[in-house]
C-alpha positions as CSV (number, residue, x, y, z in Angstrom):
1,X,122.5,152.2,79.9
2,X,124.9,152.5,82.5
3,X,124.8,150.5,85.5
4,X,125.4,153.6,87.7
5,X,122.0,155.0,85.8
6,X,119.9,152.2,87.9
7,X,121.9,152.4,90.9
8,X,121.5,156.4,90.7
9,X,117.9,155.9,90.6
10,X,117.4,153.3,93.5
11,X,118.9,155.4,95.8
12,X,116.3,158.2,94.9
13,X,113.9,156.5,95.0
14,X,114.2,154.7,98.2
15,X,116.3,157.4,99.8
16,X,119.3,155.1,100.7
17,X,122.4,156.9,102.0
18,X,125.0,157.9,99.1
19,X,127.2,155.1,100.5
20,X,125.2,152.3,100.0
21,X,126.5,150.2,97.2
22,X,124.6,147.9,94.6
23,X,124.4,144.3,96.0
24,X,122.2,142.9,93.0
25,X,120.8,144.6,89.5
26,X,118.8,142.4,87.6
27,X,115.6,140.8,86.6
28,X,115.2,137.7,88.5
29,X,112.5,138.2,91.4
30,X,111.4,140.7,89.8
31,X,106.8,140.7,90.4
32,X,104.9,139.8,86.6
33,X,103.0,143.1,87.8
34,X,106.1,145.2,87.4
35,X,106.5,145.9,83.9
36,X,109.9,147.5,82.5
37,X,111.2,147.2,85.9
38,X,114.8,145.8,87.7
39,X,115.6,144.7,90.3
40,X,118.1,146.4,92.8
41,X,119.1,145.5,96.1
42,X,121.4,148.0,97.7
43,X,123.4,147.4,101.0
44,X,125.9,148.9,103.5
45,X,129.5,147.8,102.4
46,X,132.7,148.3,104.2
47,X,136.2,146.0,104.4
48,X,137.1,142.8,106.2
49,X,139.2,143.8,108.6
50,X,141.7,140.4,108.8
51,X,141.7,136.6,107.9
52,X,142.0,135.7,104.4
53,X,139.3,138.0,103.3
54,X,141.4,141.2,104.8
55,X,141.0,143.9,102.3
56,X,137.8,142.8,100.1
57,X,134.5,143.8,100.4
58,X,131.7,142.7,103.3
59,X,127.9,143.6,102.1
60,X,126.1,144.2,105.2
61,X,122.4,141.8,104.5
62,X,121.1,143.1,107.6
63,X,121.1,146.7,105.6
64,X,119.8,145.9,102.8
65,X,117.2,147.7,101.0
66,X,115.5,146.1,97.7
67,X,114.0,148.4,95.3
68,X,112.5,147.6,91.4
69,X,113.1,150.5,88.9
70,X,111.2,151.4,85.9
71,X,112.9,152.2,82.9
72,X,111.7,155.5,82.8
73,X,113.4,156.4,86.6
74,X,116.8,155.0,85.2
75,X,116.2,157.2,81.7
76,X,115.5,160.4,84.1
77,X,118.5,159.6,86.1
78,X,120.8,159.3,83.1
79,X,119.1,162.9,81.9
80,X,119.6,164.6,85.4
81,X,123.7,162.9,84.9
82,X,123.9,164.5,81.9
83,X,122.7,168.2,82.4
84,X,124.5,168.1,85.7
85,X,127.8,166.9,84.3
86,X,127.2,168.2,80.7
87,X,129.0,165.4,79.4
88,X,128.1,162.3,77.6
89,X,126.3,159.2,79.7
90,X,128.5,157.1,77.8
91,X,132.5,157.7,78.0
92,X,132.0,160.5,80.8
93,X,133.4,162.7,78.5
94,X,136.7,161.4,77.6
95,X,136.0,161.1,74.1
96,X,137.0,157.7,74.0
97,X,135.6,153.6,75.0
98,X,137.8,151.1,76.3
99,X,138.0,148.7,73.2
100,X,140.5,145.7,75.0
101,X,143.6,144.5,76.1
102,X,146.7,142.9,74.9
103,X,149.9,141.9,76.1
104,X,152.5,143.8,73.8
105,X,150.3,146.7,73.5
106,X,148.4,147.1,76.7
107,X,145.0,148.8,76.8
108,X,143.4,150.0,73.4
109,X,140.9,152.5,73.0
110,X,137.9,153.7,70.5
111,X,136.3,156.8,69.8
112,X,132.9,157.1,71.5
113,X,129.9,156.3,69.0
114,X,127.8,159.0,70.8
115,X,130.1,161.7,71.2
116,X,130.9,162.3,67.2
């Protein structure tokens, strides 16, 4: 699944603004009781403003909102992706996966396994 998918469904499901970004997605700290389930911490992000970090990004801690998905809320947020988009979950409907990179040819490309 797409990492968007899990970050799609934590925001739905703890109502966090559209533009919150993912901070953390995984398994670690995630409760025994919690079967199926990950771990994602959202947060406020925005820009350093100067210094030497000028220009990257600054997660805001103080906004951060941690929230443990089930598999089944990431699958429905892939399926509500898909009929709104009508497109595949997997190339976004271009048909085509980014396969690598080399340095005569530049990027190379191969057809999408779930679009055939």
């Amino acid at each position: 699944m797409r990492f968007q998918f899990y970050v799609d469904a934590a925001k739905k499901k703890s109502g966090a603004p559209d533009h919150y970004c993912a901070y953390y997605v995984g398994i670690e700290g995630v409760p025994k009781n919690l079967k199926n389930s990950t771990k994602v911490i959202l947060t406020e992000v925005s820009e350093y403003k100067s210094g030497t970090k000028k220009g990257k990004k600054r997660y805001h801690q103080n906004t951060a909102v941690t929230v443990f998905v089930t598999t089944e809320e990431v699958e429905a947020a892939e399926r509500e992706f898909i009929e709104k988009n009508k497109c595949c979950p997997t190339c976004l409907g271009e048909k085509q996966l980014w396969n690598g990179w080399s340095r005569t040819e530049g990027n190379s490309y191969r057809p999408c396994t779930d679009c055939k």
